[in-house]
GUVO-343357 format. One record per residue (C-alpha): residue number from 1; z, y, x. Coordinates in steps of 0.05 Angstrom, whole numbers. Layout:
BEGIN
+------+--------+--------+--------+
: nuro :      z :      y :      x :
+------+--------+--------+--------+
:  NUM :      Z :      Y :      X :
...
+------+--------+--------+--------+
END
This chain:
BEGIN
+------+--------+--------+--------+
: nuro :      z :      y :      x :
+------+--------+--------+--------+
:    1 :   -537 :    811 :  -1747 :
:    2 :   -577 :    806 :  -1814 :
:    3 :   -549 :    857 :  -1861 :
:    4 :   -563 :    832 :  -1941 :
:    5 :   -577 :    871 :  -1994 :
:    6 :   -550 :    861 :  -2073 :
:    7 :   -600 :    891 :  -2117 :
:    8 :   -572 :    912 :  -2188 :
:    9 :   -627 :    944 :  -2238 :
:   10 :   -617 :    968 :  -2316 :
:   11 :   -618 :   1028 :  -2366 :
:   12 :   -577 :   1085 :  -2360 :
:   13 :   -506 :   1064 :  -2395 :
:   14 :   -510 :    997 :  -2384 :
:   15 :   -450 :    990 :  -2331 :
:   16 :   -492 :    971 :  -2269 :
:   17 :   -451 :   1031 :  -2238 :
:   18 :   -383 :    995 :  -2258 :
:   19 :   -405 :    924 :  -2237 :
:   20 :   -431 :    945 :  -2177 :
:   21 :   -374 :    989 :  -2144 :
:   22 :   -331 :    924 :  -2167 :
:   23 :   -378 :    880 :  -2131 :
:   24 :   -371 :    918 :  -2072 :
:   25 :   -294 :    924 :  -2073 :
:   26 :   -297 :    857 :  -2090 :
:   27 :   -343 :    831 :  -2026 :
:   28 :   -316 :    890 :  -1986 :
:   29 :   -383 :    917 :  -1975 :
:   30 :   -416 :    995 :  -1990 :
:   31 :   -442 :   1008 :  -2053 :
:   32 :   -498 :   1057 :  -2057 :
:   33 :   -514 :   1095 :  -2120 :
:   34 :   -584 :   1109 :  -2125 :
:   35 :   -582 :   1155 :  -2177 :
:   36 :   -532 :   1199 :  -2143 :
:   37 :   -582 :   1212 :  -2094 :
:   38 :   -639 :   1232 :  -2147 :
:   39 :   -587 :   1270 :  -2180 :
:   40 :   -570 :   1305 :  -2115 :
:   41 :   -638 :   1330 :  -2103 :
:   42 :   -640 :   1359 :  -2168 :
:   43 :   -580 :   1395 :  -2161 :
:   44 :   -612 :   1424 :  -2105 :
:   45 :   -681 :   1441 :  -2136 :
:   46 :   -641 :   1475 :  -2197 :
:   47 :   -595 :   1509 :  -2148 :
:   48 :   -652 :   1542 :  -2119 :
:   49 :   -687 :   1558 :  -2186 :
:   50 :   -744 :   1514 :  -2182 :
:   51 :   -776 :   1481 :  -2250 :
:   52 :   -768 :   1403 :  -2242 :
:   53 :   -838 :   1397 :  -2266 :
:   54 :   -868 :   1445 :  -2210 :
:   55 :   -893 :   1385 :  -2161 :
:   56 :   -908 :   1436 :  -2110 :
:   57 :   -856 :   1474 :  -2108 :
:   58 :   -813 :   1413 :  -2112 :
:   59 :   -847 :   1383 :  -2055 :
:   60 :   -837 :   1444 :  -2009 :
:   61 :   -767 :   1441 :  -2016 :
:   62 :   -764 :   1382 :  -1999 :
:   63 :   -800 :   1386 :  -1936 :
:   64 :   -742 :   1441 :  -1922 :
:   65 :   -690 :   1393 :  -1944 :
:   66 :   -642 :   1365 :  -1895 :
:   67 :   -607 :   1299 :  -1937 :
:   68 :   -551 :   1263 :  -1899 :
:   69 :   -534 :   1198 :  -1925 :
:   70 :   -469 :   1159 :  -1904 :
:   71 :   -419 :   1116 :  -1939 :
:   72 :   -335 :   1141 :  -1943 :
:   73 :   -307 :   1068 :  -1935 :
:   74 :   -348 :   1023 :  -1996 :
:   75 :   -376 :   1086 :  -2034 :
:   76 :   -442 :   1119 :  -2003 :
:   77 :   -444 :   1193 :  -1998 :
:   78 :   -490 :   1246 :  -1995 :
:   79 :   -496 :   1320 :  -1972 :
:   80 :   -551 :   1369 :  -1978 :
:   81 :   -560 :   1417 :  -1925 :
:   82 :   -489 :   1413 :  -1911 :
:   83 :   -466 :   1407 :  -1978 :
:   84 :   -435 :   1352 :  -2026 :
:   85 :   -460 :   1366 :  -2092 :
:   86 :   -420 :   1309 :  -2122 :
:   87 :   -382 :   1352 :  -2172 :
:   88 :   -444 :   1373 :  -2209 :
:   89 :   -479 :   1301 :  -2213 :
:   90 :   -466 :   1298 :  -2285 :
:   91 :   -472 :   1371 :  -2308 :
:   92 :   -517 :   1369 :  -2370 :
:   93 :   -574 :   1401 :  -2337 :
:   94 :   -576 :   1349 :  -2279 :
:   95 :   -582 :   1303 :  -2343 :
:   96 :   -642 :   1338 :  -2373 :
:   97 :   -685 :   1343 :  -2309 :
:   98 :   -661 :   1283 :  -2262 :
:   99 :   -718 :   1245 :  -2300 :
:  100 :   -767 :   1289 :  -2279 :
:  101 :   -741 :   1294 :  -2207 :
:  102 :   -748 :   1221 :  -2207 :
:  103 :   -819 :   1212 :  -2230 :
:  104 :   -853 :   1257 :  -2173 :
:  105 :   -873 :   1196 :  -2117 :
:  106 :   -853 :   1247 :  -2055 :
:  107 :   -786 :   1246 :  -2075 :
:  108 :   -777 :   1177 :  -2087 :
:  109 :   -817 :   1174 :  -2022 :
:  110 :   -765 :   1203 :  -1987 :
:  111 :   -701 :   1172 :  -2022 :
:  112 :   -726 :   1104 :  -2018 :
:  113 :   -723 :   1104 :  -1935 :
:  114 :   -659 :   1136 :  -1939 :
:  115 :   -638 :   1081 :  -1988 :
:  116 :   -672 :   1024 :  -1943 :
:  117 :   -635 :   1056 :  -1875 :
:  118 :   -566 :   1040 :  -1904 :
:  119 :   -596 :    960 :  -1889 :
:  120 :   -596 :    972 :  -1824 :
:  121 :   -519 :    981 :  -1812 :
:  122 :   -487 :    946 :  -1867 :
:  123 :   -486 :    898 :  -1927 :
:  124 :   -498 :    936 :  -1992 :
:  125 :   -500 :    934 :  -2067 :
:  126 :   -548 :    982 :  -2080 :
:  127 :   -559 :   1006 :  -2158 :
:  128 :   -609 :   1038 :  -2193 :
:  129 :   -672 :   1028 :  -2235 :
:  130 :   -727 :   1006 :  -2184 :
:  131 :   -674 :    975 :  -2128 :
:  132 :   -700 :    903 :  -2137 :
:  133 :   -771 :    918 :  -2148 :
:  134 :   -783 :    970 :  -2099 :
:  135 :   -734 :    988 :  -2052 :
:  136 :   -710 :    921 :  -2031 :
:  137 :   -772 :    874 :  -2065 :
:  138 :   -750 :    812 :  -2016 :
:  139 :   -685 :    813 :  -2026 :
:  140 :   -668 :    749 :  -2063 :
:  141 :   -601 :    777 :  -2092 :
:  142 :   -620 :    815 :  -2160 :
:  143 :   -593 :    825 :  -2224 :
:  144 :   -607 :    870 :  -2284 :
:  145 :   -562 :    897 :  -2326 :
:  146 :   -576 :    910 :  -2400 :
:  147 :   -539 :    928 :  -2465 :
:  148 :   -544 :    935 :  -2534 :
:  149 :   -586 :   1017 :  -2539 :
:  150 :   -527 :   1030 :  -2592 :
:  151 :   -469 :   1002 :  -2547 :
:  152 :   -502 :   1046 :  -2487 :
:  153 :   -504 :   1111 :  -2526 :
:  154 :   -438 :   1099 :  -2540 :
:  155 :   -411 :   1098 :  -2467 :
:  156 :   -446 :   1158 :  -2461 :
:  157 :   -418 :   1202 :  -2506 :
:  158 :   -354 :   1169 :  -2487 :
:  159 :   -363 :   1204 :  -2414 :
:  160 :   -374 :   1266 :  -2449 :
:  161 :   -451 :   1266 :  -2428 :
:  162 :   -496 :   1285 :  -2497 :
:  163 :   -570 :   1263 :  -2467 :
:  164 :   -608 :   1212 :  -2506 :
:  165 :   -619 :   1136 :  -2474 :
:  166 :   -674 :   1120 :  -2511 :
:  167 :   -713 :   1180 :  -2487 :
:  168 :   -685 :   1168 :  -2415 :
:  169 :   -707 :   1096 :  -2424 :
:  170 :   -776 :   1114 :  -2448 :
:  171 :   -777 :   1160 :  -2385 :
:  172 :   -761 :   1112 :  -2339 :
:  173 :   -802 :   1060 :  -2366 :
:  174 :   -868 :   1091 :  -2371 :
:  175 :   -872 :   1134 :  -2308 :
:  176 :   -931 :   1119 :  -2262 :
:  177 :   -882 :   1111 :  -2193 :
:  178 :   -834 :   1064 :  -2194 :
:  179 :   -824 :   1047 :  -2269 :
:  180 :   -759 :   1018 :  -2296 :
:  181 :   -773 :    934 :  -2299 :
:  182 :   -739 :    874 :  -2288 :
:  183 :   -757 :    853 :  -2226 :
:  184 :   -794 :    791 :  -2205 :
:  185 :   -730 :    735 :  -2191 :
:  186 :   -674 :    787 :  -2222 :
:  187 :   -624 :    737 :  -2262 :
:  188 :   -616 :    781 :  -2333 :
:  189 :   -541 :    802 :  -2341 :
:  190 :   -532 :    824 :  -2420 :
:  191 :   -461 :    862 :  -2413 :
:  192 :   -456 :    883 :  -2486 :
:  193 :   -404 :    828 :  -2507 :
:  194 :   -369 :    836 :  -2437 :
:  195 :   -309 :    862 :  -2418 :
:  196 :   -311 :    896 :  -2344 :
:  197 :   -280 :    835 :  -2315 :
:  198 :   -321 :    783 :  -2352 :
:  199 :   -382 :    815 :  -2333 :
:  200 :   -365 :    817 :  -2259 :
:  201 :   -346 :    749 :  -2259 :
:  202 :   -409 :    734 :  -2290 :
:  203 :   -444 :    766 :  -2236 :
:  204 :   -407 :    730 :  -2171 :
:  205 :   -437 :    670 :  -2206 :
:  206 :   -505 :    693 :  -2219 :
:  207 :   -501 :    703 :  -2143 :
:  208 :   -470 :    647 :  -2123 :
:  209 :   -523 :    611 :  -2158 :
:  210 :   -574 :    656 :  -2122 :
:  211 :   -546 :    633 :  -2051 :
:  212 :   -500 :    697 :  -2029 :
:  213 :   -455 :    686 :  -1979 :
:  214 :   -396 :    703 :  -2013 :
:  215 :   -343 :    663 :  -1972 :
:  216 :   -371 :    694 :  -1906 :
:  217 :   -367 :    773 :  -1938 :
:  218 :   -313 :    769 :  -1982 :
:  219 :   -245 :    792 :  -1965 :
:  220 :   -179 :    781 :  -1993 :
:  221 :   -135 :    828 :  -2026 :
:  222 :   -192 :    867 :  -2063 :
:  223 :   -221 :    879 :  -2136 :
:  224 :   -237 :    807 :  -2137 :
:  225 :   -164 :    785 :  -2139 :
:  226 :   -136 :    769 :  -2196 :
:  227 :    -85 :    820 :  -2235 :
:  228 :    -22 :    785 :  -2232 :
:  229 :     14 :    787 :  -2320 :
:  230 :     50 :    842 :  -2341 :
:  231 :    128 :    823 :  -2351 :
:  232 :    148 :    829 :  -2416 :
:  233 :    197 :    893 :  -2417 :
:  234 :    130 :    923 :  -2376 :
:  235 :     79 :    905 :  -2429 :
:  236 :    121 :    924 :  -2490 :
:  237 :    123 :    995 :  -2449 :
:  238 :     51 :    993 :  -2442 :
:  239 :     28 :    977 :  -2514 :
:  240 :     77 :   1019 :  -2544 :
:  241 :     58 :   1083 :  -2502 :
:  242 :    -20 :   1062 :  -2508 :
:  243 :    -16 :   1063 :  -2582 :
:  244 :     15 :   1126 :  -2587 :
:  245 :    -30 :   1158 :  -2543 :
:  246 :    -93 :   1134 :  -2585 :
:  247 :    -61 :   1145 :  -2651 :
:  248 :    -18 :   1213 :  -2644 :
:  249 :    -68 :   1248 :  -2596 :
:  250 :   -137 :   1215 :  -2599 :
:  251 :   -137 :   1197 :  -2529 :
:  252 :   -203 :   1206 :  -2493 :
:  253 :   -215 :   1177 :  -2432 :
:  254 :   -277 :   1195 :  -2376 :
:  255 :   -298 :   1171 :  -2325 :
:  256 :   -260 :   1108 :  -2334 :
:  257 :   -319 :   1073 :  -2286 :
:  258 :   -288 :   1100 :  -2231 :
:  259 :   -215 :   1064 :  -2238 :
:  260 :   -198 :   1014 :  -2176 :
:  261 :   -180 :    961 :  -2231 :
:  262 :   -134 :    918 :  -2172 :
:  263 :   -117 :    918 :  -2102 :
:  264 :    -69 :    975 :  -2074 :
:  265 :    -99 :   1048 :  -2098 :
:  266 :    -52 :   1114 :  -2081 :
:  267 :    -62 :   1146 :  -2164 :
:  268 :    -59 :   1224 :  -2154 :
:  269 :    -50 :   1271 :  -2214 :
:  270 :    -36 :   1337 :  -2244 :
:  271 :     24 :   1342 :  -2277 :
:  272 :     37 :   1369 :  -2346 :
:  273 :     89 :   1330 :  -2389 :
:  274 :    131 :   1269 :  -2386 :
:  275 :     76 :   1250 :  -2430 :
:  276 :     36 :   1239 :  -2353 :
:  277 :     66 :   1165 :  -2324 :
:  278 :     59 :   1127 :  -2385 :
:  279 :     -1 :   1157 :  -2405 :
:  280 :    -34 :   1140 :  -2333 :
:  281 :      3 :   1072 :  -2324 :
:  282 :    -38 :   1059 :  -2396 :
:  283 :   -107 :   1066 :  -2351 :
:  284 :    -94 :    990 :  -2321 :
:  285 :    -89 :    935 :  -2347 :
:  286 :    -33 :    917 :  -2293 :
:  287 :     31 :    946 :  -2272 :
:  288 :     38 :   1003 :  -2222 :
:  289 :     94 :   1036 :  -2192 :
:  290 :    116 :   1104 :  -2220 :
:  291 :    156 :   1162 :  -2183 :
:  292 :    206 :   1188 :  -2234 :
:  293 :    264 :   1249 :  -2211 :
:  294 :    329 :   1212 :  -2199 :
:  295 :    360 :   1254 :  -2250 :
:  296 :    322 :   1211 :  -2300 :
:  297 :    362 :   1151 :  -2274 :
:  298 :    428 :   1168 :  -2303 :
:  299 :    467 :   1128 :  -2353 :
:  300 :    473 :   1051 :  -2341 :
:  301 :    414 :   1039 :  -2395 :
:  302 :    368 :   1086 :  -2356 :
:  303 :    389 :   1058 :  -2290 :
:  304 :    366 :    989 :  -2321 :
:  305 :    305 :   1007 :  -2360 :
:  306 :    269 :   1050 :  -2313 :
:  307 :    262 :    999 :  -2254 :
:  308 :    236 :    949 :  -2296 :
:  309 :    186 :   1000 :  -2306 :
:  310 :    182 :   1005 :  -2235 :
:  311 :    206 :   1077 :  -2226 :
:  312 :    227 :   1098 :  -2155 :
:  313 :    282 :   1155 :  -2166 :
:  314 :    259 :   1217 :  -2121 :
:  315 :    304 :   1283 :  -2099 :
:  316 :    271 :   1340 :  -2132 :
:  317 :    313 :   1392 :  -2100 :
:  318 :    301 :   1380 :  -2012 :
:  319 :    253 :   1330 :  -1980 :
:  320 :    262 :   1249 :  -1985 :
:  321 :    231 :   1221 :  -1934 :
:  322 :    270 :   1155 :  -1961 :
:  323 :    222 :   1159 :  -2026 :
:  324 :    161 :   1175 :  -1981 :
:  325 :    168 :   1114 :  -1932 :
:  326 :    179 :   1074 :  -1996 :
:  327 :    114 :   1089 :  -2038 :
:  328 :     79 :   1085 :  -1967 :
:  329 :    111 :   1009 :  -1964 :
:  330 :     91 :    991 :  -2034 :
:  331 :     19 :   1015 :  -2020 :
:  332 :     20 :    974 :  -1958 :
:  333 :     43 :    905 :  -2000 :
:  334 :    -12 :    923 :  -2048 :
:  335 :     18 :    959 :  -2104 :
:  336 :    -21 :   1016 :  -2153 :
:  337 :     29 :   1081 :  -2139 :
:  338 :     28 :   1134 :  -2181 :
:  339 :     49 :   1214 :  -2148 :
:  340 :     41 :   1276 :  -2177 :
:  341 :     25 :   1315 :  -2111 :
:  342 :     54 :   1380 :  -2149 :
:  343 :    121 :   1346 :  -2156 :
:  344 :    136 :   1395 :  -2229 :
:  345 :    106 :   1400 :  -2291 :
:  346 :     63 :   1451 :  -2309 :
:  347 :     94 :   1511 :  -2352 :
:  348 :     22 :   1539 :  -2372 :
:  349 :    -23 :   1480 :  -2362 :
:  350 :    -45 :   1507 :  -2294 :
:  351 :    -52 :   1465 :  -2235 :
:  352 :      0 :   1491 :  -2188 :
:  353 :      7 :   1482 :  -2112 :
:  354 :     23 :   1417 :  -2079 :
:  355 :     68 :   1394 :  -2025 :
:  356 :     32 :   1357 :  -1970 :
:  357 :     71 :   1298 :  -1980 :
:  358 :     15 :   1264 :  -2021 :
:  359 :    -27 :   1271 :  -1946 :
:  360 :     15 :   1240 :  -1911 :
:  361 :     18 :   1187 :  -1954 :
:  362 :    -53 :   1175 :  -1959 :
:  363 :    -55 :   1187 :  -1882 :
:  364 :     -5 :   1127 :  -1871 :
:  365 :    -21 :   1076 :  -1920 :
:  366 :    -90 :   1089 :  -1918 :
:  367 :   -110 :   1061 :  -1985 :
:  368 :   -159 :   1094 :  -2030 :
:  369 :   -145 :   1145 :  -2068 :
:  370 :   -155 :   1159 :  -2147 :
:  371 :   -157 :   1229 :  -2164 :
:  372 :   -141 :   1238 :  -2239 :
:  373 :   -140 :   1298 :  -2287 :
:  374 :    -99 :   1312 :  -2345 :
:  375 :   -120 :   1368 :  -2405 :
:  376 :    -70 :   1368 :  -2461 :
:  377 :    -11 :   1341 :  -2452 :
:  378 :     27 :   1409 :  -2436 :
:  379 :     13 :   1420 :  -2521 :
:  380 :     31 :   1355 :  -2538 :
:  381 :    104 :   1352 :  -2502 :
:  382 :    111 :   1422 :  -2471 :
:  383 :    160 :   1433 :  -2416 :
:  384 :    225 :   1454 :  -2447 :
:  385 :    207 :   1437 :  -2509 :
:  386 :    232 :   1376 :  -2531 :
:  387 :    174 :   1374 :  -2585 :
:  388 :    121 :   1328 :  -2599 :
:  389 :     59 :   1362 :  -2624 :
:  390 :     -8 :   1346 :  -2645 :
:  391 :    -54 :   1362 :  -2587 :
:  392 :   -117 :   1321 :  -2562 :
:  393 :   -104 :   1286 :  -2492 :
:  394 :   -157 :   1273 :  -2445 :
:  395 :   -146 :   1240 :  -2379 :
:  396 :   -208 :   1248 :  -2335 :
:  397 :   -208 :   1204 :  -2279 :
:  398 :   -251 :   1217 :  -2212 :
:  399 :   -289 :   1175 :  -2162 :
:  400 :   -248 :   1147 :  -2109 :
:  401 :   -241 :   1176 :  -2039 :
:  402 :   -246 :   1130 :  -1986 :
:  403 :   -213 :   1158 :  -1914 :
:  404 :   -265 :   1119 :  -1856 :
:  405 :   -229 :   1092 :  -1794 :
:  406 :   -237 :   1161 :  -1756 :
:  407 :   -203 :   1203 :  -1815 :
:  408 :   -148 :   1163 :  -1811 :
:  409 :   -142 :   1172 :  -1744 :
:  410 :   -162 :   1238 :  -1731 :
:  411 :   -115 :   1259 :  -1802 :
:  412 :    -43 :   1273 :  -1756 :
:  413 :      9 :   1340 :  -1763 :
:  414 :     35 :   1383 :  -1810 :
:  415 :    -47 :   1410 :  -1810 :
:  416 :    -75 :   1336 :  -1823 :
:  417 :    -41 :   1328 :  -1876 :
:  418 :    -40 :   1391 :  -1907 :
:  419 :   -119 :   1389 :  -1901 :
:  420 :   -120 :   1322 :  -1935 :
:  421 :    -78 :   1342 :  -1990 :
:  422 :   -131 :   1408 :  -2004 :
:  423 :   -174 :   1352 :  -2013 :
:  424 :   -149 :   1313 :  -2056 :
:  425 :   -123 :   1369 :  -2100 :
:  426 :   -191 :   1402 :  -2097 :
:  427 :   -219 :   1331 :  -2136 :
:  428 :   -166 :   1340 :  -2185 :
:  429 :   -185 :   1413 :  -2201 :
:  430 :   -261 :   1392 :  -2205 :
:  431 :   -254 :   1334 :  -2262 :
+------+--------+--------+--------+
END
């Protein structure tokens, strides 16, 4: 079978990262990040207290090296002598030296036949800065992304990262191996006046136009389908909620590339206030289905108003296995669920233990999974309280954890899904 390869090129900030996990959702295909992989390399250089600029000593390490590259579902993956580094990627000293790492031609040596092996199993959308002019030069699917410097910046500081993009694009575009270009062919995609789902319409077109094969790849039911309207009594919720959040408590959002925008997504979260549902259901730009505590249900305007908000009561107090087999049933008809896998609110902020409920759901639906972190909201609405205060919320939201065939499989037991549930709770601790 010929495998084909997506090639999507630009800056740093200018939402090839975004467009192309969509893409890939969309065609139901892996997305690679590129830069992941230079930033994993430097994690490890750092890690063992080598300068970035000390080519030797950079290239003996990486002699010793052992890099495994895979893909968990549509997102690639990689480990480093056993480890996944993925929690540091965006520390700020990965920033300051990644550029560095990148530049020295052993490393992208090695990196680019990594990259090229993924071609070999699978379709891709591969992103990065030299994927169409390098890595995959024949490939007659490219596209570069670009934005307005200012609008780019931005995003950046928006995602909490501080480096500059016009030194990183000076960088990029001037070192001697594999310089940042548009590559000869690459259809120029300007997503400054874009919103996420403009632009990635704009792209299925550019490769449309380009000859992709998008009716034998794509597959129903993903990114690419279209949000269905909010109902009315929903979207009055949702804008009402949305501008207190952004008003009262200068909501600040990162990471908001890695939302599943559509399709069915299992949304896990710490839990600090009743602040939490709204302020997560605000994320989309669709509905999703909420798990509330059935006391909350009480009083015939409650009873009414909560399941148009599509709250599923839950027992609090012994195990429901009634609630369980329902969120597994909404994930399966392709719903967004929210759970808080620690069931309580916080009473100091804390993230506190979870039941392994949340793995066996993910075991049995089998959807992805969207870890998501909360800071604040315990100061704005305390537990107990009954007090709104002024406090900063930010909602960090994590990269998506695909389960393969065999982990669903081999995820079975009281142990399966216990494990699965450290795991999940371990990418809400790291956000």
């Amino acid at each position: 079978m010929t495998y084909h390869a997506i090639a999507i090129d630009g800056p740093a900030a200018s939402g090839k990262s975004t467009l192309a996990r969509a893409l890939a959702e969309r065609l139901g295909i892996v997305m690679v990040n590129s830069g992941a992989m230079y930033r994993a390399v430097t994690w490890k250089i750092l890690a063992e207290k080598i300068d970035p600029q000390n080519t030797a000593a950079v290239f003996n390490l990486l002699d010793r090296m052992e890099i495994v590259c895979g893909h968990d579902g549509i997102v690639s993956t990689i480990r480093i002598d056993g480890i996944d580094p993925s929690g540091h990627l965006r520390d700020a000293d990965i920033n300051a030296n990644v550029s560095y790492v990148s530049a020295i031609p052993a490393v992208r040596e090695k990196l680019v036949a990594l990259q090229r092996d993924y071609l070999k199993h699978t379709h891709v959308v591969m992103e990065g800065r030299d994927i169409g002019s390098v890595v995959f030069p024949e490939t007659p699917f490219k596209i570069y992304i670009d934005a307005d410097p200012s609008l780019r910046s931005s995003r950046r500081s928006d995602t909490g990262e501080v480096d500059s993009v016009e030194k990183r694009d000076a960088a990029d575009s001037t070192r001697d191996t594999a310089p940042l270009m548009v590559a000869k062919g690459a259809a120029i995609l300007d997503t400054s006046h874009h919103s996420i789902e403009s632009g990635i319409n704009a792209a299925i077109e550019i490769l449309r136009k380009q000859g992709f094969p998008l009716p034998q790849t794509a597959k129903p039911g993903l990114a690419g389908e279209p949000a269905k309207p909010m109902r009315w009594i929903y979207w009055t919720g949702w804008m009402l909620f949305g501008s207190a959040y952004r008003s009262l408590f200068g909501l600040r959002i990162i990471g908001e590339e890695n939302l599943i925008t559509s399709g069915p997504v299992l949304v896990a979260s710490n839990h600090q206030s009743f602040l939490d549902p709204p302020l997560i259901g605000n994320l989309y730009k669709s509905e999703m289905v909420f798990l509330a505590r059935k006391t909350l249900f009480k009083g015939s305007f409650f009873k009414w108003l909560y399941p148009q908000w599509n709250a599923i009561p839950v027992d609090q107090d012994r195990p429901d296995m009634t609630s369980l087999k329902t969120i597994i049933r909404k994930l399966k008809e392709g719903h967004r669920v929210l759970v808080f896998p620690e069931g309580a609110r916080t009473l100091d902020g804390s993230i506190g233990a979870a039941a392994s409920g949340i793995g066996l759901i993910a075991s049995k639906s089998g959807v992805p999974i969207q870890p998501i972190r909360i800071s604040g909201a315990d100061k704005a609405l305390a537990r107990g309280s009954g007090k709104i205060r002024f406090a900063r919320i930010t909602v960090s939201v994590g990269k998506p954890i695909v389960l393969s065939e065999s982990e669903l499989k081999n995820t079975t037991g009281k142990d399966g899904y216990e494990a699965l549930t450290k795991r999940i709770m371990d990418a809400i601790k790291a956000l």
